[in-house]
Each structure stands twice: as structure tokens, then as C-alpha cells.
N, C-alpha and C positions, 0 to 999 in steps of 0.2 A: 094201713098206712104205706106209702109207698117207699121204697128203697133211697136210702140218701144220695143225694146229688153228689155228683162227683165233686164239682165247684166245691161245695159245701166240704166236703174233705182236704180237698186238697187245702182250702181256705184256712181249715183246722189246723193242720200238719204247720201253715205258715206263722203259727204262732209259738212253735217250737224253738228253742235259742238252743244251737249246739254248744253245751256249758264253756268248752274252750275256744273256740271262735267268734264265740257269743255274734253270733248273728243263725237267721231262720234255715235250717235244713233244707228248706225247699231252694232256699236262694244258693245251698252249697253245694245243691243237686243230689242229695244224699236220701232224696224221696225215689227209688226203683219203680215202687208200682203203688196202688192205693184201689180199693174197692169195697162195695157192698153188695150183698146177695139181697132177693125180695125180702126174707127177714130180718135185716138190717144189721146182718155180720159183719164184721168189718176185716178187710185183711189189707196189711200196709207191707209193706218190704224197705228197710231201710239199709242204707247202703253207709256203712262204718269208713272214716280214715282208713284204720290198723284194723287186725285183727284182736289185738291187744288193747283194747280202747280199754281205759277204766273206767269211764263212765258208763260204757254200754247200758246199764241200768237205771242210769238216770235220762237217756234217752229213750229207754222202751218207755217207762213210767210217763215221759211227760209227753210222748205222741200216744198212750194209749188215753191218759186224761184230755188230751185237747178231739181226739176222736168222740170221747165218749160224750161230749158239750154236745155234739149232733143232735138235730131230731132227728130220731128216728133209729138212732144207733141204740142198738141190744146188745151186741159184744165188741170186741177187739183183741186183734193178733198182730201181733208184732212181728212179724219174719227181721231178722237182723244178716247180712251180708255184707260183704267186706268189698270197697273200691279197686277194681283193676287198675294193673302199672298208668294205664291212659286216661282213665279218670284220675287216679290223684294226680297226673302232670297237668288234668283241666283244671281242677282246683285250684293247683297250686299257682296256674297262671293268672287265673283268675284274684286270687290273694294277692300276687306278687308282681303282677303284671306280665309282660309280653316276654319270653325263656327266662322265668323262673329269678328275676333281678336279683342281685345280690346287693348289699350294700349295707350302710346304715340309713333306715329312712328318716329318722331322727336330724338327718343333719342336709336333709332334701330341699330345693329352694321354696318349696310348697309347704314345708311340714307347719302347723301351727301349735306343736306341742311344744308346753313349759318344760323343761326338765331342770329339775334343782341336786342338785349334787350335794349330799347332807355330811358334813364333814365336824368335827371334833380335834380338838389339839391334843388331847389324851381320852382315855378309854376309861368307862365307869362315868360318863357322863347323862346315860342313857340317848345317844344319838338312834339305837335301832326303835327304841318304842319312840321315838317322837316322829321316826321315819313314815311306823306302820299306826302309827295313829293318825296324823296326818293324811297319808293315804285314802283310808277308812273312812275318813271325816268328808274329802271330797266328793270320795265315789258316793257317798252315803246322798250327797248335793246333785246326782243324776250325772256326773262328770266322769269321763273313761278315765282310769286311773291304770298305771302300772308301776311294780318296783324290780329295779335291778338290786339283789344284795351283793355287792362287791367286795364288801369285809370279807375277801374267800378265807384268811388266816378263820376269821373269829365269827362266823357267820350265822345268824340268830333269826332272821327274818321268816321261814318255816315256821318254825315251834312259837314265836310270837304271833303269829297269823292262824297256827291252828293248823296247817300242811301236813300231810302226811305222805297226800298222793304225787307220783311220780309223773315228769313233764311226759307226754306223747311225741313221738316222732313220726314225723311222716317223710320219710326218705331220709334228708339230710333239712327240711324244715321242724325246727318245734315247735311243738305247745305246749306255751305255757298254762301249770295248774291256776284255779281262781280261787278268790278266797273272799270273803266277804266284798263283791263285788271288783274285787283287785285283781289284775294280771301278775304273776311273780315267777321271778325266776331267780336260782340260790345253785351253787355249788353242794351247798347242801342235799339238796335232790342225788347229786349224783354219789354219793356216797354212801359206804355201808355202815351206819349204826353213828357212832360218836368219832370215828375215822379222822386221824387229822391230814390236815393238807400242807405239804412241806413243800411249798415251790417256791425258785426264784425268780427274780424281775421278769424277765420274758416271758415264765408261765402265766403269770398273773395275765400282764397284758393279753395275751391270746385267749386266756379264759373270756375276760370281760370282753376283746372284738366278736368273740364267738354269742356271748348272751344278744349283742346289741346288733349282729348279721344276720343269725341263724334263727334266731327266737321270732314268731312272729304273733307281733302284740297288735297290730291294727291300728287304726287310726286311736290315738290317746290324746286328750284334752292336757295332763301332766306324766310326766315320767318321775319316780325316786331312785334316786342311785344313794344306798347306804354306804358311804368310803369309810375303809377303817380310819381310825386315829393316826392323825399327822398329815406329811403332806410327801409320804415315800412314794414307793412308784406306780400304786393306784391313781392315786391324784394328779401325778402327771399324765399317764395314761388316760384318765378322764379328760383331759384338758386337749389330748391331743386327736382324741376318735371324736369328743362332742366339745368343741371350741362355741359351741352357743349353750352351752347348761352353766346355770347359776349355780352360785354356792351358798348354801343357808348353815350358817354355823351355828351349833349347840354347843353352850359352854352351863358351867355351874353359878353359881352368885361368889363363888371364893375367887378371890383375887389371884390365887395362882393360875388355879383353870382357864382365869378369863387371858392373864398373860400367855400360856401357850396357844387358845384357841385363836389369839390374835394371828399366828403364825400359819394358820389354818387357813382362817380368810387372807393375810395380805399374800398366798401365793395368787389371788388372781390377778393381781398387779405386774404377777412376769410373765403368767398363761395368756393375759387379755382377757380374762372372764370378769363379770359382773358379780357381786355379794348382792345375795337374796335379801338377805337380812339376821337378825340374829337372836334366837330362842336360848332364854334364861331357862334352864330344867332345874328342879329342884330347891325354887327358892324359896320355900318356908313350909314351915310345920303347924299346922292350924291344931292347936290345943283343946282338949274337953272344955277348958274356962272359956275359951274361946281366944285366947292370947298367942299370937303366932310365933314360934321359936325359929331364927334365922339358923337352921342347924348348920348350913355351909357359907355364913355370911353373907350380906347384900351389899348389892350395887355394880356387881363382877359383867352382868349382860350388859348394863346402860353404859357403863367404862368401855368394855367392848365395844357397841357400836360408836360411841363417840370415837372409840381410837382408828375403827376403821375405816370412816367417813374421812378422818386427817389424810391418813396413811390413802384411800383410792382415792379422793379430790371429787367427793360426790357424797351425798347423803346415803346412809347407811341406818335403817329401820331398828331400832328393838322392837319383833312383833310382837311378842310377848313374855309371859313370865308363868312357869307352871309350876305350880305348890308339889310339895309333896306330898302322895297320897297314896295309901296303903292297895285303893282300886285298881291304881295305875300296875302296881307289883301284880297283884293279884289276876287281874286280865291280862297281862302277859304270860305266867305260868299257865294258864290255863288253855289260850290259845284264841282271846277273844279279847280283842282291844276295847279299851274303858270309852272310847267314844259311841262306840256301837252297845256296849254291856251296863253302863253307867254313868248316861250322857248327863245328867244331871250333878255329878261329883264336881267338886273344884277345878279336878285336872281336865277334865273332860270339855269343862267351859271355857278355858286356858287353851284348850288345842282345838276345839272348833273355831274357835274364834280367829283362831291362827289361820285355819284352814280356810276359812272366809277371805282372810285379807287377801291369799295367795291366789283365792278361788276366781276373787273379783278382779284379779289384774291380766289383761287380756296380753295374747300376744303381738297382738296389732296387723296388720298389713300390708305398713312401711317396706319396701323393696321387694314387695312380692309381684311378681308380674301375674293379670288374670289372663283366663282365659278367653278374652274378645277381640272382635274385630269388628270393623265398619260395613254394613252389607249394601 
């Protein structure tokens, strides 16, 4: 049999998705060399970011499995080597455009990404799993998804996601880790153990320009920004680096919760931002008899969006309403969201479905200039 085509390998290699760039090694240049001998050995040289990469092995693994698809291939070697200073500033121009752009691209006249700002009037409402379920549910729809956790005080999205692994840097760009198809990035990452974070105003702020500068997510279909509870100086900070993100408020079915969360949404009434719409979490309790107990009262979301609708002078969604369900606890402790773990559960059909409505509304076209001309 004759020795594999080089085509045919390198063809191989292009099917490789670098876990954090999530795009083909070959297109990020990070294939050195690639070959077979008559007996159909295979030897590749792959050229790493970092030296540090954490995946490293999840990259040997999956160019030694796409080599071995070959005919005609009998073994594979993975040589791994690390990008010179001038390869990763090609990369990064490449990523980033022509000297390494800075910015947020999120807020680019070109960008076509949703980003929703998930916000709460108070805390214990579960705003982070409806954050990372949401997410989940998208991505799970073939749609780029990423989440900023901006709750830096109280920050949950890691350990609700399953994270354990640490962002990549390459110079002064990161990578962010992935997670069931998700891009993410947390304060959390940067600390040791259970570490709290004691900053004032201006740290926060800098943290968050820093996630939504330096992080690079790619082109994404939705963005999640989980804002802690209220509307202190996160939410203004969100309002003032991303003046186009929506705000989807989580409240409970109690009438108190929905009263503060009102406070939540009508700040976009003095930022200028739009209300996403508004998710009832936790409104019932489906019984053995099969009799639902309203543990935290009803009607607190639909009061909500009707008040918000008054209060913005625009219609205001309740997209849904999500029971309470033991799965939903449970897939969060564990680190594997109930939409992915137990899509069939009550809650999980509650937040696909949510994820649907957000999924199907485009971001339109309206003021975007293309790129044509008359020849």
C-alpha cells in the first residue's frame, strides 16, 4: 500500500478544533510539519500557544485520532512544540486583526452578537443557573454562545458549569476555558480556592473592561453577562462599556422579589437599554399527587412584566416560568446543567423553551453598513 498523501493528512489535521479557539489548527497555523514514511508512520509537529497549554493532551489525542481515519496510516506521533514571539503576534493578528486591536468587539458597528445582561433585584433567586442553563440550551442549538460572570463579589458560574481548568494566556490575550460548548470567563478562575474578593467601585469596573478587552471569545451568536443582585456599580458599568446589551430579569413568583426586581429592569429606562424580557424561576412545586404547591406564591413574573412594559412605554415579555425541580439543584452541584443532564425534566422544558424564544430573535441588519460597491 502506498504511503499517505500528504493532502490526505494535512486534510486530517483540518478537522482538528483547537478546544479554546475552537477553530481548525491548520487555519491557526499551529500544524509545523506533518508526514508519512512507506510504512505509513505518521509524524506531525504541532506548534502549541503557551508552553503551559492545558489542553496539550487533548490536542495530541485528537490529531492522533483524525491522522489515524487515514488509509493507510499504521501509527502516529505527535511532536508538540511551542509558537515563537512572531508566530503568536501572527496569530494574534490574525484573531485580532491588523496590530493586535484592542477594544470591545461586542460593541463594533459590525458585531451581530445578542448580549443579554441577566440581572435580579435580590440574591437567592437563582439568576446564575438560569444564566448557565440558558447558555447551554443555545449552544446545545449549534449557536456560539459565551458567558461573562460579573457577580465578581458572589461568583458561581465555574462550579455551575463544571470548570475547573484555568484561562490560557497568550501574551496579554486570553483564552477562555469551554464548557459544554460555552466560552467562559469568571474571576473565579483567577483565584486560589474559596478566596474572596474585596473590591471597590473602580476594581470591579476594570475587572469587567478587562474580561470584555482582553478575553477573546470570537465571533459569538449571544453573549451572558451574570450581574450580581441590584443595580450598584456593575450594572452601571455594564451599561456604560455595552450600551447595546439587554436586560432579562429573574425574579421569584413572591411579590416581594418581583417588587425589587422591578428595580432591576427599570434601570434601563436611565442607561437607554432595552428589557429582554422577564423569567419567573421557581414557581411551583409539582407534588407525588401530582398537585403543584406555589411554595413562593404566583403571579410575581406576569405583575413584573406588566409593570415593566408601563414603567419602559414598550412591551415587556414574560418568557417563561420555571417549576421547581430538585434536577435543576442537583445539576448545578454537580457541574452539569439540567438542560444538557435532564432535558426531559419540567425545568429543563421551562428553559429550553426560553432559550428558543431568545434563540429565534435575530439581531437584524438595520444600520449596519455592508461591505459593497458598484463595479
Amino acid at each position: 500500500m502506498p504511503a499517505p498523501a500528504q493532502s490526505a493528512l494535512q486534510h486530517a489535521l483540518a478537522t482538528v478544533i483547537d478546544p479554546e479557539l475552537r477553530r481548525p489548527i491548520t487555519e491557526l497555523g499551529m500544524v509545523a510539519d506533518v508526514g508519512a514514511d512507506d510504512a505509513g508512520r505518521v509524524r506531525a509537529v504541532v506548534r502549541l500557544t503557551v508552553a503551559g497549554c492545558p489542553l496539550r493532551d487533548t490536542i495530541t489525542a485528537d490529531a492522533t485520532a483524525a491522522l489515524m481515519r487515514v488509509d493507510g496510516v499504521t501509527d502516529v506521533s505527535v511532536e508538540l512544540t511551542v509558537m515563537t514571539a512572531d508566530e503568536r503576534a501572527t496569530l494574534k493578528e490574525q484573531l485580532l486583526g491588523a496590530g493586535g486591536r484592542r477594544g470591545i468587539p461586542f460593541n463594533e458597528p459590525g458585531s451581530l452578537t445578542r448580549v443579554y445582561a441577566v440581572a435580579s433585584g435580590k440574591g437567592g433567586v437563582g439568576k446564575s443557573s438560569v444564566t448557565v442553563n440558558l447558555a447551554c440550551a443555545m449552544a446545545a442549538r449549534g449557536l456560539r454562545v459565551g458567558i461573562v460572570d460579573a457577580d465578581i463579589y458572589g461568583f458561581s458560574v465555574p462550579s455551575l458549569m463544571g470548570i475547573t481548568q484555568t484561562p490560557t494566556k497568550v501574551d496579554e490575550m486570553i483564552l477562555p476555558p469551554v464548557a459544554h460548548g460555552v466560552k467562559v470567563i469568571s474571576i473565579g478562575m483567577f483565584v486560589t480556592g474559596n478566596q474572596p474578593v474585596a473590591w471597590r467601585g473602580p476594581m470591579l469596573h476594570r475587572a469587567l473592561e478587562q474580561f470584555l478587552t482582553d478575553v477573546y471569545f470570537g465571533d459569538l451568536d449571544a453573549l451572558f453577562l451574570d450581574l450580581p443582585p441590584g443595580t450598584g456599580d456593575v450594572a452601571i458599568s455594564v451599561a456604560q462599556l455595552l450600551p447595546g446589551a439587554e436586560i432579562l430579569v429573574v425574579t421569584t413568583p413572591q411579590a416581594a422579589a418581583a417588587d425589587v426586581a422591578e428595580r432591576a429592569g427599570a434601570i434601563a429606562l436611565q442607561t437607554g437599554q432595552k428589557v429582554a424580557g422577564v423569567v419567573e424561576n421557581m414557581s411551583g412545586l409539582t407534588l407525588p399527587d401530582g398537585t403543584v404547591m406555589d411554595v413562593f406564591g404566583s403571579g410575581g413574573g406576569r405583575k413584573l412584566a406588566a409593570r415593566l412594559s408601563q414603567t419602559m412605554n414598550s412591551p415587556v415579555e414574560l418568557l417563561g416560568q420555571i417549576p421547581l425541580d430538585l434536577a435543576l439543584r442537583e445539576g448545578g452541584d454537580a457541574g452539569a446543567p439540567i438542560v444538557l443532564c435532564a432535558p426531559e425534566s419540567p425545568a429543563a422544558a421551562a428553559l429550553l423553551e426560553i432559550a428558543g424564544t431568545l434563540a429565534a430573535r435575530p439581531r437584524g441588519l438595520a444600520g449596519l453598513k455592508l461591505n459593497v460597491a458598484p463595479k
